[in-house]
C-alpha positions in Angstrom: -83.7 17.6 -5.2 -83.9 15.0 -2.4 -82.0 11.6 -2.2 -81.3 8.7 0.0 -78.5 6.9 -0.4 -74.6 5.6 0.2 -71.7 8.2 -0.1 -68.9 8.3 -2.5 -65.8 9.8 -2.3 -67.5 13.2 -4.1 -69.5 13.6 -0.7 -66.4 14.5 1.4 -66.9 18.0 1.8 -70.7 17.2 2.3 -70.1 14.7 4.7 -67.4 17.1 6.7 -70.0 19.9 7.0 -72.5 17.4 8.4 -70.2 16.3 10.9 -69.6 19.9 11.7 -73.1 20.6 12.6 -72.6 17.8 15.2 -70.1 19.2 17.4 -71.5 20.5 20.1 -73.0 16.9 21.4 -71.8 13.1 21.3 -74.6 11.6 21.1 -74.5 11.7 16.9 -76.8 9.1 15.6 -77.1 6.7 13.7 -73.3 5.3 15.4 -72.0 4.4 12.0 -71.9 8.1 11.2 -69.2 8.6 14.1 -66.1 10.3 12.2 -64.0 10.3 15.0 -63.7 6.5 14.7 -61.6 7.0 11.9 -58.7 8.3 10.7 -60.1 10.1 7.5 -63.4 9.8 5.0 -61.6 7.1 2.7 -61.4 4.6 5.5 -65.1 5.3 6.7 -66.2 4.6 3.3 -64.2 1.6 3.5 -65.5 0.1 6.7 -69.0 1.1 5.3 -68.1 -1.6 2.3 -66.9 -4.3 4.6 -69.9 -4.3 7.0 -72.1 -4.6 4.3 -70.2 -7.5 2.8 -68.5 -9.4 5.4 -69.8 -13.0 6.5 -68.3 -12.2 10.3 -70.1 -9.1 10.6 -73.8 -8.4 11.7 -74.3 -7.0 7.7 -75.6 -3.2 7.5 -76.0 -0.4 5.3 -75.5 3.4 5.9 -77.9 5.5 3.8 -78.1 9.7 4.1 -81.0 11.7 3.3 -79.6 14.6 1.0 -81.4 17.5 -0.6 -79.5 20.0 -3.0 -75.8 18.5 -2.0 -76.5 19.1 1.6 -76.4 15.9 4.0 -79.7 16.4 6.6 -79.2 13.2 7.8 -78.4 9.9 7.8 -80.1 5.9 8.6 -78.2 2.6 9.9 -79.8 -0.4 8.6 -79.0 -3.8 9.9 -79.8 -6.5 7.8 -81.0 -9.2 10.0 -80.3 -9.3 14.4 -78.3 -10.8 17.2 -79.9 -12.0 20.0 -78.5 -8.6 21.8 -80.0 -6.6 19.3 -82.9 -8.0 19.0 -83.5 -6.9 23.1 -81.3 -3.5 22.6 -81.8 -2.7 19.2 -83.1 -2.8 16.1 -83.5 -3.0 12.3 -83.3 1.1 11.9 -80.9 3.7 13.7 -81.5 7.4 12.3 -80.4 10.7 12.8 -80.9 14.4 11.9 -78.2 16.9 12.3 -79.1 19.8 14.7 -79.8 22.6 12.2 -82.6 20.6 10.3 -84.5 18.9 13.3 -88.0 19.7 13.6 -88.8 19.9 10.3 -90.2 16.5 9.3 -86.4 15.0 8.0 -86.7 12.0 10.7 -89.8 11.2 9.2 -88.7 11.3 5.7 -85.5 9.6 6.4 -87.6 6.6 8.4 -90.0 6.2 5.4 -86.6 6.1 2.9 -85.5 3.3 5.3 -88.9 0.8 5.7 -88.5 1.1 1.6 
């Protein structure tokens, strides 16, 4: 079964595994999904909260693309732009980690995202 959606604590080990699969490179996408920016899964969750709530922050949501408890991928939302992002960026940054490329997911994960 296939959903897209925020993590909760329960997704740890889902979440570590999908980090896993993104060792070999440094270029993980979307940049929200960096673990290595903090000091455990708690405090990623956390940070997730606040920069979907706080006035001072460019708001965004962090959605993953997960079928039978495994995390494929993952999309970066940003609610409205900055001027920089608005030359630089954009609404939608989306990954798929190394083992499923290839096989439709960034597709899928895009469509989940426009919705």
């Amino acid at each position: 079964m296939m959903t897209f959606r925020k993590l909760t604590i329960e997704d740890k080990q889902a979440f570590l595994n999908y980090w896993d699969d993104w060792k070999h490179t440094d270029k993980i996408v979307p940049f929200s999904t960096r673990f290595n920016r903090y000091l455990n899964f708690e405090e990623m969750l956390s940070d997730w909260q606040y920069q979907e709530s706080n006035e001072d922050w460019m708001k965004n949501s962090t959605y993953f693309y997960i079928e039978d408890n495994v995390i494929i991928g993952a999309a970066n939302i940003r609610h409205e732009l900055t001027e920089g992002f608005l030359k630089r960026g954009g609404h939608i940054g989306y990954g798929v980690a190394p083992s499923f490329r290839r096989k439709g997911y960034a597709t899928k994960i895009l469509l989940e995202s426009l919705k």
